[in-house]
C-alpha atoms as an extended CHARMM CRD file, in Angstrom:
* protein
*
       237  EXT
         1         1  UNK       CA            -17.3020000000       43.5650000000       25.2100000000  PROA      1               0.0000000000
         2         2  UNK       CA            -16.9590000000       39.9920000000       26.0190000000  PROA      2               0.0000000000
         3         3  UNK       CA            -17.1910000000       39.5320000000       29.9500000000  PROA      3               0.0000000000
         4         4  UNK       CA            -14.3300000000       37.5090000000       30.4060000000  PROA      4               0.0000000000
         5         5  UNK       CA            -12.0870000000       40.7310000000       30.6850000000  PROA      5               0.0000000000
         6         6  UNK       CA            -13.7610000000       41.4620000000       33.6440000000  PROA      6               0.0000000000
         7         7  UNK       CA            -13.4430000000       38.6210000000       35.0790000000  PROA      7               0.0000000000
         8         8  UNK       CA            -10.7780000000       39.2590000000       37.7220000000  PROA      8               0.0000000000
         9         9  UNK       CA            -11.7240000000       40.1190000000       41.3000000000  PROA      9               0.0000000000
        10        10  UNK       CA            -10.1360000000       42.4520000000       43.2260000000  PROA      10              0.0000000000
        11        11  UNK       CA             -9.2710000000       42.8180000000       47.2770000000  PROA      11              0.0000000000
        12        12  UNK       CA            -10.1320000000       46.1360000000       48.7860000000  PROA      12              0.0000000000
        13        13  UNK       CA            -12.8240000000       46.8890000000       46.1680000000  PROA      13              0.0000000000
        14        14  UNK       CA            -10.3220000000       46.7210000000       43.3650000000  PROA      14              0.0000000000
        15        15  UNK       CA            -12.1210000000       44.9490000000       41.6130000000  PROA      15              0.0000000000
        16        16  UNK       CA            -15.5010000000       46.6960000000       41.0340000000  PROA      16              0.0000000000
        17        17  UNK       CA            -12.7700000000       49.5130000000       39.5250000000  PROA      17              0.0000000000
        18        18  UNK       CA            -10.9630000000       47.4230000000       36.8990000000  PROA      18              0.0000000000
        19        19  UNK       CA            -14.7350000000       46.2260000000       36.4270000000  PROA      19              0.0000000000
        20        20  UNK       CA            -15.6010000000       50.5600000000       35.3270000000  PROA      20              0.0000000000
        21        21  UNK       CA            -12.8330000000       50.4120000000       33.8300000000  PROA      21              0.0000000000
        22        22  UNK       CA            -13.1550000000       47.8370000000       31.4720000000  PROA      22              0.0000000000
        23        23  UNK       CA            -16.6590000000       48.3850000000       30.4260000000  PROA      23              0.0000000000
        24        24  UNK       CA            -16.0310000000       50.4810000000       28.1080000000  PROA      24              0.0000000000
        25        25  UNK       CA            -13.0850000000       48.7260000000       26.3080000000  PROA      25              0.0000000000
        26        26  UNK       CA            -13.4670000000       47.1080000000       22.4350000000  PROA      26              0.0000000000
        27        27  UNK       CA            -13.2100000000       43.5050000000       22.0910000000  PROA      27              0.0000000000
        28        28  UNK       CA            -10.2970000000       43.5950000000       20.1950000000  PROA      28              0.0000000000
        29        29  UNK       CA             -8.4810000000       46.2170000000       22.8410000000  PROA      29              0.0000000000
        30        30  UNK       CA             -5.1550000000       45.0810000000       24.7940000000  PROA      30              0.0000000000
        31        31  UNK       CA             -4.9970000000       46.2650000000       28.2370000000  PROA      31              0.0000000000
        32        32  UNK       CA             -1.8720000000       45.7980000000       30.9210000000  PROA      32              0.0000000000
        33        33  UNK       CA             -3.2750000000       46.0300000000       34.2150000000  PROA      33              0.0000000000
        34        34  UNK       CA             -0.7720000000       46.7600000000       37.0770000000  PROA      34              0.0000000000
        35        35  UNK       CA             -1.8490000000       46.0550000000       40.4170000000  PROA      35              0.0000000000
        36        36  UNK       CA              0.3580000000       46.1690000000       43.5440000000  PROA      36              0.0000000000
        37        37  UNK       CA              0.3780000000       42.7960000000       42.8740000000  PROA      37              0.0000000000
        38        38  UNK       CA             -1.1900000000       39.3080000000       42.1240000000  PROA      38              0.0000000000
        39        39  UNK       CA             -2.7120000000       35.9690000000       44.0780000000  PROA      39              0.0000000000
        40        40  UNK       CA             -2.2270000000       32.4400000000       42.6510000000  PROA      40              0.0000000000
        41        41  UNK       CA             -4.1130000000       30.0600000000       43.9820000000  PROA      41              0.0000000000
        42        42  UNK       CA             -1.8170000000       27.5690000000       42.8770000000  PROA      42              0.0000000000
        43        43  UNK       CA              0.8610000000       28.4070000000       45.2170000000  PROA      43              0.0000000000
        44        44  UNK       CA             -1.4560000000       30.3650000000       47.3930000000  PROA      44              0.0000000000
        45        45  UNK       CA              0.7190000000       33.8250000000       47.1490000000  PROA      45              0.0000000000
        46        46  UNK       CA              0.6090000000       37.0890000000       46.2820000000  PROA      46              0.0000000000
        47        47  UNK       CA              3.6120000000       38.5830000000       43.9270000000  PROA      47              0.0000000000
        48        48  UNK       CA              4.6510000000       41.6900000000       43.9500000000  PROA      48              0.0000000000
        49        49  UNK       CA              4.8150000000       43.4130000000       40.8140000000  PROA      49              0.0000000000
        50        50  UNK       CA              3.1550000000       40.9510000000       38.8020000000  PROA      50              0.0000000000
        51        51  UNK       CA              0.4740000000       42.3080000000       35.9690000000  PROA      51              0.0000000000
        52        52  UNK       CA             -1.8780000000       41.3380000000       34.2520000000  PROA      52              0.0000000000
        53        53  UNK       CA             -2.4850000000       41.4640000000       30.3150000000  PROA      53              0.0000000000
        54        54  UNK       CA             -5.8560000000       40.9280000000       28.5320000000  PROA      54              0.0000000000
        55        55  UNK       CA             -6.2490000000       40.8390000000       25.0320000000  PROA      55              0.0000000000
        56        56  UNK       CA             -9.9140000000       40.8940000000       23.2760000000  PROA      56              0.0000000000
        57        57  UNK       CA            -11.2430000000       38.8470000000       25.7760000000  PROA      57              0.0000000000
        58        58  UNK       CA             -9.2660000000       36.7400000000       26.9980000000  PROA      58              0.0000000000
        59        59  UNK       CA             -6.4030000000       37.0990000000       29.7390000000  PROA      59              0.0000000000
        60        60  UNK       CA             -3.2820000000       36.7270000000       27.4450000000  PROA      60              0.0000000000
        61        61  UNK       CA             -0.5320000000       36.6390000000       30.0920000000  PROA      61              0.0000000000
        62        62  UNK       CA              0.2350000000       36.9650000000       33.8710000000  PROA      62              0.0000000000
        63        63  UNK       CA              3.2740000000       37.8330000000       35.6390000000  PROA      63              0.0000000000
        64        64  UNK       CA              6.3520000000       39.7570000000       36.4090000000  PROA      64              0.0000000000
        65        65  UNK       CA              7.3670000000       43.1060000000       33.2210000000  PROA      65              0.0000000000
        66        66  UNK       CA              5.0450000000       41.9310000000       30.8250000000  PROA      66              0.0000000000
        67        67  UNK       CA              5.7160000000       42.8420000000       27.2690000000  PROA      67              0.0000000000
        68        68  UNK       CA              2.2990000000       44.2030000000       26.1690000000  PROA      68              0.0000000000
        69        69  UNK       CA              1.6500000000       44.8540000000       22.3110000000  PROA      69              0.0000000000
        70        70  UNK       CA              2.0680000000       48.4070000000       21.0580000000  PROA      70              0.0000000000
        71        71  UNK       CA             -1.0120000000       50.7420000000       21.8270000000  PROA      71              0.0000000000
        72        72  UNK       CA             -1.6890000000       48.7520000000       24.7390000000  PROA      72              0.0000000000
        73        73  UNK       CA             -4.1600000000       50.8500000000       27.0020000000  PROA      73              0.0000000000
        74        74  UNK       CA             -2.3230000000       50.8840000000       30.8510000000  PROA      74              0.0000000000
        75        75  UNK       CA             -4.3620000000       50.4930000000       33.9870000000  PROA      75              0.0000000000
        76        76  UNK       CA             -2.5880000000       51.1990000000       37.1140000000  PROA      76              0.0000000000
        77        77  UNK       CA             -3.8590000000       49.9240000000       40.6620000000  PROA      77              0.0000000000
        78        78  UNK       CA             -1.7720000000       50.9680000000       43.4720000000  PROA      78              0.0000000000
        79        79  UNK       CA             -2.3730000000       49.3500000000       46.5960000000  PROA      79              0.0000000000
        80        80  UNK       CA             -4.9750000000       46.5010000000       45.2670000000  PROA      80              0.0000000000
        81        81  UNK       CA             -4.3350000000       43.4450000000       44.7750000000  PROA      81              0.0000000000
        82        82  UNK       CA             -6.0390000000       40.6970000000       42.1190000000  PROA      82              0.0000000000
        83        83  UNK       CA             -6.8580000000       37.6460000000       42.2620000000  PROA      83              0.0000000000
        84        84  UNK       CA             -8.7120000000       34.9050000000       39.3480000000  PROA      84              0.0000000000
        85        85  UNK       CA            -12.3580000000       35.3670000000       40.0500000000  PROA      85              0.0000000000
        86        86  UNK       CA            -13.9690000000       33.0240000000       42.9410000000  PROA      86              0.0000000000
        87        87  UNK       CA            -16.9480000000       30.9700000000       41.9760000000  PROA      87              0.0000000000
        88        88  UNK       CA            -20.0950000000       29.8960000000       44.2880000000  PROA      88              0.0000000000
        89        89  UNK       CA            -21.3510000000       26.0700000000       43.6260000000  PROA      89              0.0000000000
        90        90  UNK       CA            -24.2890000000       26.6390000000       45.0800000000  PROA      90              0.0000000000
        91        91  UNK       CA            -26.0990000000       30.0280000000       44.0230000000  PROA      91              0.0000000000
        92        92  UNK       CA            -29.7790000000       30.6310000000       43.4830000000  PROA      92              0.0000000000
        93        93  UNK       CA            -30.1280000000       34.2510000000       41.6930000000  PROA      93              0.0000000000
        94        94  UNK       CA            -33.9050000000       34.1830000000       40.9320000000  PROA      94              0.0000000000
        95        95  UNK       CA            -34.5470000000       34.8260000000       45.2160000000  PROA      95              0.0000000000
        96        96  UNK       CA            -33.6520000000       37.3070000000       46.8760000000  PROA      96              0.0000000000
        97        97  UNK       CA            -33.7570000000       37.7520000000       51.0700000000  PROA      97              0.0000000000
        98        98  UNK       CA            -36.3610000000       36.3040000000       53.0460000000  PROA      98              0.0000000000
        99        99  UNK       CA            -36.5610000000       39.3060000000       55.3890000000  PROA      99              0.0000000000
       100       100  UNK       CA            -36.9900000000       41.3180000000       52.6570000000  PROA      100             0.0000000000
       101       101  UNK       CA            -40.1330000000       38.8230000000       51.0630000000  PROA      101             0.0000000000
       102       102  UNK       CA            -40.6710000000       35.6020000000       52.3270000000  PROA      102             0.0000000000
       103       103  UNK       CA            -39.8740000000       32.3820000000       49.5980000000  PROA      103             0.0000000000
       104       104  UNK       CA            -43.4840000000       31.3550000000       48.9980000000  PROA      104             0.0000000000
       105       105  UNK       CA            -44.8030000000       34.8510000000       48.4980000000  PROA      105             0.0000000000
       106       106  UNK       CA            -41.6580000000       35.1040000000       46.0350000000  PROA      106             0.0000000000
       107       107  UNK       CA            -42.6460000000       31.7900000000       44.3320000000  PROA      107             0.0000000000
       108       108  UNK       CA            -46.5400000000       32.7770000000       44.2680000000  PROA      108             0.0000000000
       109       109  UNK       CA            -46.9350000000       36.2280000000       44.0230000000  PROA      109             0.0000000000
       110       110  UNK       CA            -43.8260000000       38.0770000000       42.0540000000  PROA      110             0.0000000000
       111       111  UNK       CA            -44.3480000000       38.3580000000       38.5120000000  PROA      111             0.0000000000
       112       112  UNK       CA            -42.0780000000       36.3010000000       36.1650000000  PROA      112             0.0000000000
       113       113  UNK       CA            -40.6670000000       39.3640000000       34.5230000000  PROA      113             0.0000000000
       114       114  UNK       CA            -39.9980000000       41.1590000000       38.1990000000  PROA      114             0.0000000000
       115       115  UNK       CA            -37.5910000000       37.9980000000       39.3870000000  PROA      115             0.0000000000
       116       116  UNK       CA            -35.8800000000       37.8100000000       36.1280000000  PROA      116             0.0000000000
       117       117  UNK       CA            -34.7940000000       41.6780000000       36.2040000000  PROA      117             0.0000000000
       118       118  UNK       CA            -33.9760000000       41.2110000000       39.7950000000  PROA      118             0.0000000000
       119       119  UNK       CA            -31.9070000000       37.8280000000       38.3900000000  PROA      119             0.0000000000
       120       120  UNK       CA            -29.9430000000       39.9010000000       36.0400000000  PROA      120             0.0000000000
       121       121  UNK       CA            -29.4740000000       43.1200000000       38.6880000000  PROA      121             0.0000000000
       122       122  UNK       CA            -27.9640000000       39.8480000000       41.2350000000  PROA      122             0.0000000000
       123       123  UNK       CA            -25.9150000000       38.6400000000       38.2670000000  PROA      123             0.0000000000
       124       124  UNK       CA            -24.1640000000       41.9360000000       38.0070000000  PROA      124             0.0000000000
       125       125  UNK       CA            -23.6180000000       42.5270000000       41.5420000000  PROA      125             0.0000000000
       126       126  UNK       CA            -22.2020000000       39.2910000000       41.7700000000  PROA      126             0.0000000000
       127       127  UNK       CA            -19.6560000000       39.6940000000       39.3280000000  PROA      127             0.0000000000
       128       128  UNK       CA            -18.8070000000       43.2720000000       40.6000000000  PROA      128             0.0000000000
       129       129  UNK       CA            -18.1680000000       41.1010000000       43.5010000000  PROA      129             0.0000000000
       130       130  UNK       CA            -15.7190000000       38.8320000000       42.4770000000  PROA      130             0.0000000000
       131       131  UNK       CA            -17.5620000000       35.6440000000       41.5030000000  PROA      131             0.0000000000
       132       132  UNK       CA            -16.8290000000       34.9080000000       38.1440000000  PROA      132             0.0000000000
       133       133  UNK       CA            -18.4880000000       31.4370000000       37.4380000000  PROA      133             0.0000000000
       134       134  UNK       CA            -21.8940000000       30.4380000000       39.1390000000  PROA      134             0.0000000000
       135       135  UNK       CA            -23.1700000000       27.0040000000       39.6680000000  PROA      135             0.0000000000
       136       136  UNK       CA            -27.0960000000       27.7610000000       39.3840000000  PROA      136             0.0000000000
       137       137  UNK       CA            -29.3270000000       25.3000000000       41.3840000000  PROA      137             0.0000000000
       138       138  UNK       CA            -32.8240000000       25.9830000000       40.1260000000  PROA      138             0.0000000000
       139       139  UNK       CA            -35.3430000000       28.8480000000       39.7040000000  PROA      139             0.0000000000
       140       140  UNK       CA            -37.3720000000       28.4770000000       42.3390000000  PROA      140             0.0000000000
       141       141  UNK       CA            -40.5290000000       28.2740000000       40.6100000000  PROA      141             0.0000000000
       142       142  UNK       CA            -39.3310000000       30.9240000000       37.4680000000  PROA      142             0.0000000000
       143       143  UNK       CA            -38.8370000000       28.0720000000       35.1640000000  PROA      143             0.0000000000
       144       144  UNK       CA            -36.5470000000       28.2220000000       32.6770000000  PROA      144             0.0000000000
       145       145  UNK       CA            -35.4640000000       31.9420000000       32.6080000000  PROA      145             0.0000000000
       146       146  UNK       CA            -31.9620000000       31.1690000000       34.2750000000  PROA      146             0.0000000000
       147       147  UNK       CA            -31.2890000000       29.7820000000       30.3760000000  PROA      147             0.0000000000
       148       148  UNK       CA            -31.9510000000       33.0560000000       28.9410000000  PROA      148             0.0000000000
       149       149  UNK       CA            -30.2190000000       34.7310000000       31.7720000000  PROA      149             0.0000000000
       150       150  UNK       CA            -26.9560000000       32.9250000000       31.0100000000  PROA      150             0.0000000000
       151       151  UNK       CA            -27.5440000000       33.1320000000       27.1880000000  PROA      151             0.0000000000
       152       152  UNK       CA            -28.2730000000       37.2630000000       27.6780000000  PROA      152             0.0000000000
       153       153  UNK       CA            -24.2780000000       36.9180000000       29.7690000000  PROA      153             0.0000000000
       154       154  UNK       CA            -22.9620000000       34.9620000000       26.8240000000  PROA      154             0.0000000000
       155       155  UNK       CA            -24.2210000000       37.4900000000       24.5040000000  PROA      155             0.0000000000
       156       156  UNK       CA            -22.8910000000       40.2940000000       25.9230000000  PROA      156             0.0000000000
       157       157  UNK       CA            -26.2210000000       41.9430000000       26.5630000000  PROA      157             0.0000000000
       158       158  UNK       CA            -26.1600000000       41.8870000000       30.5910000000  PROA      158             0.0000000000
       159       159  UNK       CA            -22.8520000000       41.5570000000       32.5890000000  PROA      159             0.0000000000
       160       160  UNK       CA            -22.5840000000       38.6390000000       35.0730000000  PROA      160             0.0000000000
       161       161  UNK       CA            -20.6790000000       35.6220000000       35.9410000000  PROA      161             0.0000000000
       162       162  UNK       CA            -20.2250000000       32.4810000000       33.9550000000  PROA      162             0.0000000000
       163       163  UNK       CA            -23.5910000000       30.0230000000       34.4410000000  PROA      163             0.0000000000
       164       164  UNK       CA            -24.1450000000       26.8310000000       35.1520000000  PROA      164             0.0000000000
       165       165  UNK       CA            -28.0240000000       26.5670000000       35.1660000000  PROA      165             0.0000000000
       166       166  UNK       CA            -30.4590000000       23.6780000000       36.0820000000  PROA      166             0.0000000000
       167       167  UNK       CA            -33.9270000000       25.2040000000       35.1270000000  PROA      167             0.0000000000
       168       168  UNK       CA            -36.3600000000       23.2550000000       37.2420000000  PROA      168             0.0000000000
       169       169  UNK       CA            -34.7880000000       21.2110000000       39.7450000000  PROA      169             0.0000000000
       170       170  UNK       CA            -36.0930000000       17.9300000000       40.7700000000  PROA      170             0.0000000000
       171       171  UNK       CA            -37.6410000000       17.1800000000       44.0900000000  PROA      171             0.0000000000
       172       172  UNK       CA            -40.0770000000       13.9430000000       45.3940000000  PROA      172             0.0000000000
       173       173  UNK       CA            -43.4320000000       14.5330000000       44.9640000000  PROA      173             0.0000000000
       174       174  UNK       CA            -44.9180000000       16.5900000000       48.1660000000  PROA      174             0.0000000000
       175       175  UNK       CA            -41.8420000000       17.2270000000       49.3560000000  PROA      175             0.0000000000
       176       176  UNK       CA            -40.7480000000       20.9710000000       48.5640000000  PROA      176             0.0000000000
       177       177  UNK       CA            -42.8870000000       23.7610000000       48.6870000000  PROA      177             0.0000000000
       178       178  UNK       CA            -45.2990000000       26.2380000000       48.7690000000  PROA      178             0.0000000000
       179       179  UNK       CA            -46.7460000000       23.5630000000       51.1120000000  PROA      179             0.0000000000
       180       180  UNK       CA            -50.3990000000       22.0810000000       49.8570000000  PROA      180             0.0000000000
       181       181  UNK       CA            -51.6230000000       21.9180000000       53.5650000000  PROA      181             0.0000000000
       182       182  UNK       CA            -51.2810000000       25.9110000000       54.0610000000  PROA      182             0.0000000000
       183       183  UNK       CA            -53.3090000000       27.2430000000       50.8560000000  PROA      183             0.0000000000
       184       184  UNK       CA            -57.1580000000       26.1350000000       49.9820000000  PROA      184             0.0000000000
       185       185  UNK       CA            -56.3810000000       25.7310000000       46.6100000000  PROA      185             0.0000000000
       186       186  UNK       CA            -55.4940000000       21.9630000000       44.9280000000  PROA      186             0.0000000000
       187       187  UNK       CA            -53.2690000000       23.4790000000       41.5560000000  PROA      187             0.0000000000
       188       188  UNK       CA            -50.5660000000       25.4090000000       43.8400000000  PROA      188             0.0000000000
       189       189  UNK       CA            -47.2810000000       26.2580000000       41.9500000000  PROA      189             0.0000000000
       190       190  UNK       CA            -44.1680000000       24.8750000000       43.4720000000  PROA      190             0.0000000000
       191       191  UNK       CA            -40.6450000000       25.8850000000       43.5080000000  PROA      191             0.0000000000
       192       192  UNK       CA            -39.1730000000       22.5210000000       41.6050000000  PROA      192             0.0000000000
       193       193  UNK       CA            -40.3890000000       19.9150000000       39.5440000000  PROA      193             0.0000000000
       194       194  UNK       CA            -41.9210000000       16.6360000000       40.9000000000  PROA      194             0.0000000000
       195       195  UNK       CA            -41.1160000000       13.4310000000       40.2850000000  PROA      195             0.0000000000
       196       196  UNK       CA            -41.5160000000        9.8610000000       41.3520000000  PROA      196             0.0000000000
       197       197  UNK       CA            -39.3810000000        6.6440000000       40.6050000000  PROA      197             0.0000000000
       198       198  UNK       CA            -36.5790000000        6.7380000000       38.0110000000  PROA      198             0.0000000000
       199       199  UNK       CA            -38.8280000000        6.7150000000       34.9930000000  PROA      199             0.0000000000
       200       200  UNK       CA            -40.2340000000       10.1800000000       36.6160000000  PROA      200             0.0000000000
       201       201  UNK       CA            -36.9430000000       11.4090000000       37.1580000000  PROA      201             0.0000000000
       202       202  UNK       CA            -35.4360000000       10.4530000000       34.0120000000  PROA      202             0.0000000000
       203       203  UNK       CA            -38.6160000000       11.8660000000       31.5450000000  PROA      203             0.0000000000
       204       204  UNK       CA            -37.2490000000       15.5320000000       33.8300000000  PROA      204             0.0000000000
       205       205  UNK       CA            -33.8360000000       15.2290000000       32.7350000000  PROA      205             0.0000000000
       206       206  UNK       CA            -31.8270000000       16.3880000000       30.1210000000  PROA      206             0.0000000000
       207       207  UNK       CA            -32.0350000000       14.0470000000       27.8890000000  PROA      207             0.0000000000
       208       208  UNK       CA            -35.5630000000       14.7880000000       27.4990000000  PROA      208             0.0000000000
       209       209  UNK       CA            -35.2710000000       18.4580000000       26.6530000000  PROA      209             0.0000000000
       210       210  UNK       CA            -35.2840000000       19.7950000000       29.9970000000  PROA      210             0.0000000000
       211       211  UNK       CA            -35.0410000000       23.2610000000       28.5270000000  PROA      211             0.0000000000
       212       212  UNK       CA            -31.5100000000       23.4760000000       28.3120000000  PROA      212             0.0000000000
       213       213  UNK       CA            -30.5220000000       22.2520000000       31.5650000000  PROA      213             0.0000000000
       214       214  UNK       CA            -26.5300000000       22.4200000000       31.8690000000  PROA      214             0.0000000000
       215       215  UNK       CA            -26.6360000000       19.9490000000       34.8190000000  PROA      215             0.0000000000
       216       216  UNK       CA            -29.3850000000       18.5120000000       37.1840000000  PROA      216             0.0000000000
       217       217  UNK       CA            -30.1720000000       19.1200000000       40.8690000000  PROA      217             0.0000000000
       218       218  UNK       CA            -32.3500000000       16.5690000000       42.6860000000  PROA      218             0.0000000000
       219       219  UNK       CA            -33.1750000000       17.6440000000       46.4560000000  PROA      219             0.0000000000
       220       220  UNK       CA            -33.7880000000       16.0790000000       49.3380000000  PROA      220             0.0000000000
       221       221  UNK       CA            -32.1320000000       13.3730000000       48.9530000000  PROA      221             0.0000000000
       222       222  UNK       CA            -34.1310000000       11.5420000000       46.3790000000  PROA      222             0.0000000000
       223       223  UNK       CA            -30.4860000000        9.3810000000       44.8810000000  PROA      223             0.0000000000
       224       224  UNK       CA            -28.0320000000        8.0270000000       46.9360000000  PROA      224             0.0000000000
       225       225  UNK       CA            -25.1570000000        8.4220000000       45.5140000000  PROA      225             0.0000000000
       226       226  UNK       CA            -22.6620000000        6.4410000000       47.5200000000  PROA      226             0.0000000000
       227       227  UNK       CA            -24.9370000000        3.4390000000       46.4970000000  PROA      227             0.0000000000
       228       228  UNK       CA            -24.8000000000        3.9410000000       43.1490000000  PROA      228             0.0000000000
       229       229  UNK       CA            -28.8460000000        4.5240000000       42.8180000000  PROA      229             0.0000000000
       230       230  UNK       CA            -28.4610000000        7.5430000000       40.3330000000  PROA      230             0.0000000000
       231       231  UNK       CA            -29.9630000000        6.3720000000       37.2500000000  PROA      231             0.0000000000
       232       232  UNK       CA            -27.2450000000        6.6380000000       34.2390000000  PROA      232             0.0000000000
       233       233  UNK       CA            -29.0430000000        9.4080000000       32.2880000000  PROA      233             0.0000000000
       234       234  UNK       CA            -28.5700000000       11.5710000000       35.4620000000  PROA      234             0.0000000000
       235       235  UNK       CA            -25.1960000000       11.4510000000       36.1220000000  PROA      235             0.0000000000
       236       236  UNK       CA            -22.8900000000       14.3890000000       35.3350000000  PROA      236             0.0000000000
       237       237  UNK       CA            -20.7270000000       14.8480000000       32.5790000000  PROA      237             0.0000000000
């Protein structure tokens, strides 16, 4: 099933139902869903009586007595209200809490394979959530496995939100962490990618195959913007 049917979040824990419900529908499946009614952001209300009609998987229609195709499979919510899915523009699904394991022992010491099935577990619970599209600002030392974790979504294979991903973000040389000073060893793994000057900067982006980065994230403030210092091959879009 494609995600985007699921892709409507729900007040009240709605949501995580149409979620169970949906699972288990065909691609090709039309389902009315009738809530007690239906947020628009545009106008910032909720309608009464308003539904919601999906089709394969896309959202066909929204609105007041929809007209759903014959066979149609009915879903009725009474009491919840929907809304279109909410999106976080600044997510990081490869950690997880610091009071449950500090960042540099997850950077240094959890295995590759254990942060990206604790990636995809976040990426469901996310979307069970109500956050449909995820802006993905680096991996935190897991390199490029937030690429596979959006392509696995895409797929079909794992639910989730929508991805943006940046792989490896960029940070000055010495500046992020695990910190040099606090471990005796000289080759310490870091959670982003160094880089000095533009040239460095620019041989990290995209443009040089930065393992299918969808969009870049420098930190700590290596461009300023404002002053127009972000070299051309960096800028979005």
């Amino acid at each position: 099933m494609g995600q985007r049917t699921r892709r409507w979040a729900g007040l009240g824990g709605a949501f995580t139902t149409v979620g169970l419900l949906l699972a288990g529908v065909a691609d090709a499946e039309a389902v009315l869903i009738r809530p007690a009614g239906v947020f628009t952001a545009d106008d910032r209300l909720t309608h009464a009586g308003w539904e919601v009609l999906v089709e394969g998987n896309r959202i066909k229609a929204v609105g007041p007595r929809l007209a759903a195709p014959a066979g149609a499979r009915t879903i009725s919510l009474p009491g919840a209200t929907l809304l279109p899915g909410l999106m976080d523009i600044h997510s990081h699904l490869f950690l997880h809490p610091y009071n449950e394991t500090l960042w540099d022992d997850q950077v240094l010491k959890e295995s590759l394979v254990t942060r990206t099935l604790r990636a995809a577990r976040q990426a469901k619970a996310t979307l069970d959530n109500g956050f449909t599209t995820l802006r993905d600002l680096g991996t935190e030392g897991a390199g490029n496995s937030d690429v596979y974790l959006e392509r696995a979504i895409n797929d079909g294979l794992i639910p989730g939100p929508r991805l943006q991903v940046v792989t490896r973000a960029i940070v000055a040389v010495g500046a992020y962490g695990p910190a040099r000073r606090d471990y005796a060893v000289t080759e310490l793994p870091q959670g982003a990618e160094e880089a000095s000057g533009v040239d460095g900067v620019n041989d990290r982006g995209p443009a040089s195959g930065g393992g299918g980065r969808g969009l870049d994230q420098g930190l700590c403030g290596l461009w300023n913007r404002a002053a127009g210092r972000i070299p051309p091959r960096l800028q979005p879009g």
